[in-house]
Every structure is written in structure tokens, then in C-alpha cells.
C-alpha angles and dihedrals in degrees: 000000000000107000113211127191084262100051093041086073092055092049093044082047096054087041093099093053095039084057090049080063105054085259130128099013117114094206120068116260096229094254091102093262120136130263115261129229113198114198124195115204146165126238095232132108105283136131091256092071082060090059087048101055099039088050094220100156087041082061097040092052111037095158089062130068110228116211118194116188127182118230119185101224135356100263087068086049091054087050099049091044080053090060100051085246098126138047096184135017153171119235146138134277097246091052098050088052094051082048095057084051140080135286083035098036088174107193090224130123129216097243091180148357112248098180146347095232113239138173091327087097124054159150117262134171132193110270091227083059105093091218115126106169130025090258085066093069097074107124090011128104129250139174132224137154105259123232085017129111092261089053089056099051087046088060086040089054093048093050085045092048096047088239106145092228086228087072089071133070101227117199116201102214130152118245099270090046096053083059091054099041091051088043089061085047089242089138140048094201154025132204091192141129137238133323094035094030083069092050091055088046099063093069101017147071123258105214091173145346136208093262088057085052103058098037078068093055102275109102117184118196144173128236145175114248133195139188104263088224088049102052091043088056097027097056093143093049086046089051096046099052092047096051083053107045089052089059094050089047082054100056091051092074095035112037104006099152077064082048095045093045075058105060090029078072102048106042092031094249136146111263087237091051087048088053103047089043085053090049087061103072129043117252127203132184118227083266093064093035090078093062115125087263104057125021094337111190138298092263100042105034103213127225094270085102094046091043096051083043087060102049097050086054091057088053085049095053079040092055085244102123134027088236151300129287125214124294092246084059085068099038092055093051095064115090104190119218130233111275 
């Protein structure tokens, strides 16, 4: 099941009941059933979707259920969080940072880095448009999942392009909407990531792309997230993952056709299209996580604090956020990894 913003309220306001049954809840209930771990992911190309095929929490923690359950952007994922749905997700680094804001204030930590996002999210315009650089979009109308990273680096092109984002007409659609909205032909253009990017690519016109981005100074990133109660109480879950995900991370660099055949499985693509869809971000194991850039060490604090600080100030200057917090608000919410 995908999981939109839409249907996220259905399932928070079901959530009563679903407790009532023994669902949704990550502790046991005392009636000798087992805890549940309730996993938010996305359905793109990423080295969680490894971890999911090859059930290999489910294997490190046989006396948990493990519940994995598709959303279609961040912004779903910060709702459901809100409602207490959800105990670790994948999402991107904008919407973290809106999370850690107000009016969200989400009392969740970054626990890894899953990728450096690269050329797997991008700008693209129909090829019948007549538009041939961003500050051609002014008056048209473009797509883009709002409160997500894409969202983000659309805002950042248009800064960087000197196009007032009034000047254009901004749909908030999910991923498979935006498809369907550039197949009818109701949009000129689409900020979106892979599968459906590469649907809008094969008759469109790519003006930039994430890894461009953040060549220019606006990085844009995904993480695994987890409910700052949950992973106090829930060590051994916390530890598991993370001992999981690294491996996957791992095979990435070093078989990532097994990796790909993976993913091919879990998003219904061909093994070659996964491939090519994995070869677009930058993937590093916990080791390399601690480099200066990212988490850095214990002793010497690295510029991930400062980076999802500054992207909570852009959404600010963007009216995206009520404001930002201080800068010990960001630095508390990172949970480094073993290295």
C-alpha cells in the first residue's frame, strides 16, 4: 500500500480503533503479542529497499513484527510521525528540517545518512513547451510535491535563477499524480524523483537536477529518522536497523547489480532501470558518514547540523516554516552511527 498526505489522515484517524486491536503500536500490548516496528519508506531506488527484500530485520529481530508501509513524499511521513503512526522512516533532508521546526516541532532524530541525492531528482519541462532554462517558467505551470527535497531545490533554482516564485503557478501533487498530470498535458513542468522522473524524461527537457544543486551550494539529502521515545526504549531495534542498513550501503559500492535485482523486485522495475536509478545518488557507510561533512565524531561535531539549519532557514525565507529554531535544536537531533 502507498500511503499519500490524503490518505495519511484516514489512516491517523483509524489509529484509536487500530490500537483497540492490538495495531500500530511498537510495545506489546501484555497479551503475549509481539512488539511492533512500524517502518515508513519510499518506493524509489535506495539501499533500504535491499534490507526490505531480503527481510533482514525481520531476521535479526524474530520476536518483533516488523510492519513496512509505502508513503508517497515526506510531508505524509511528518503527518504520520505526528500521529504516533510511525517508529522509522526514510525521508529527505527538507523535510526533516521542516519536521524539527515549528509549526511541526517532531520530536524525532537522523539516525543515518542513506544518500547524498544526485541527479535522481530534477527539473523537467515538456518538450512542446518552448522553455529552455528555469527563468522561462515564469507565468507556466509546474508540479512538485510540496514540503519534500524536490520541493526544496525547486525553490533553490528559482533563487538561483532570479524567478519570484509567485510568477509561477506551483501544483502540490504526489509523485504518481504529477505522471498523470504531465500525461493530460495540465502542467509545463515538474520538480520529481525517479521512477516517474524518468517517465517525464523521455519526452521532456531536463533544465537541472539535485547534484547540480548542490554543486551551487544547496544540497539536498535522505535519512532515517526515528522517534526520539522509540529509539530511547527501542535500543536493540535502533541497533539492528542500523547494522542492516550499513551492509546494504555496503553492497551498493560493491554488488550493486545484487542491490539493483533488489530494488527491481520491490518498485516493479527492470534490474538495468534499478541500476541506473541507484548510480544516480552517492551512497556512504556509517564509516564514511563520520567524515567533517556530514556527522563528523564525538570529539569534532561535523557540518550536518549546520546543513539541515540551513535548510530550514531557506523554507523560512521561503514561508515554509514558522521559524528556526537554534542551532542546538539541530545538533541534538543527530544520532551518529557507529563507524
Amino acid at each position: 500500500m502507498s500511503v499519500s498526505r490524503r490518505s495519511v489522515l484516514s489512516l491517523l484517524a483509524a489509529a484509536p480503533a487500530l490500537a483497540a486491536c492490538g495495531v500500530g503500536g511498537s510495545s506489546s500490548s501484555g497479551s503475549g503479542e509481539r512488539p511492533e516496528v512500524r517502518i515508513a519508506y519510499q518506493n524509489f531506488a535506495d539501499s533500504t529497499l535491499l534490507v526490505k527484500d531480503r527481510g533482514a530485520l525481520e531476521a535479526a529481530l524474530p520476536g518483533h513484527r516488523v510492519t513496512w508501509t509505502s508513503f508517497d513524499s515526506g510531508a505524509s511521513i511528518n503527518t504520520a510521525f505526528l500521529g504516533g503512526a510511525i517508529d522509522l522512516a526514510v525521508i529527505g533532508s527538507s523535510p526533516a528540517a521542516a519536521g524539527l521546526c515549528p509549526p511541526l516541532n517532531i520530536p524525532y532524530q537522523v539516525i543515518e545518512l542513506l544518500n547524498v541525492i544526485g541527479n535522481s531528482e530534477a527539473l523537467v519541462v515538456r518538450g512542446a513547451s518552448g522553455v529552455t532554462d528555469v527563468a522561462g517558467l515564469t507565468g507556466r505551470k509546474v508540479a512538485v510535491p510540496f514540503g519534500s527535497t524536490a520541493h526544496y531545490s525547486l525553490l533553490a533554482a528559482f533563487q538561483r535563477a532570479g524567478v519570484d516564485p509567485a510568477s509561477v503557478t506551483l501544483v502540490d501533487l504526489e509523485p504518481q499524480n504529477v505522471q498523470a498530470a504531465w500525461q493530460r498535458g495540465d502542467v509545463d513542468g515538474a520538480y520529481v524523483w525517479t521512477p516517474v522522473l524518468g517517465v517525464l524524461q523521455q519526452d521532456g527537457v531536463t533544465l537541472v537536477d539535485s547534484a547540480e544543486l548542490a554543486a551551487a551550494g544547496k544540497p539536498t539529502l535522505t535519512f532515517t529518522v526515528a522517534r526520539t521515545e522509540f529509539a530511547e526504549q527501542h535500543g536493540d531495534v535502533v541497533d539492528a536497523w542500523l547494522t542492516a542498513t550499513d551492509d546494504a550501503l555496503k553492497k551498493v559500492k560493491t554488488e550493486p547489480r545484487v542491490v539493483a535485482e533488489a530494488v527491481a523486485r520491490q518498485i516493479g522495475a527492470g534490474v538495468d532501470d534499478a541500476l541506473s536509478q541507484l548510480q544516480q545518488n552517492i551512497y556512504l557507510d556509517h564509516a564514511e558518514q563520520r567524515a567533517p561533512e556530514y556527522f563528523g565524531t564525538p570529539d569534532a561535531p561535523g557540518q550536518l547540523a549546520d546543513q539541515l539549519r540551513a535548510a530550514a532557514e531557506f523554507l523560512h525565507g521561503q514561508k515554509k516554516v514558522d521559524s528556526v529554531p537554534d542551532p542546538s535544536v539541530f545538533r541534538a537531533a543527530l544520532r551518529m552511527p557507529r563507524g
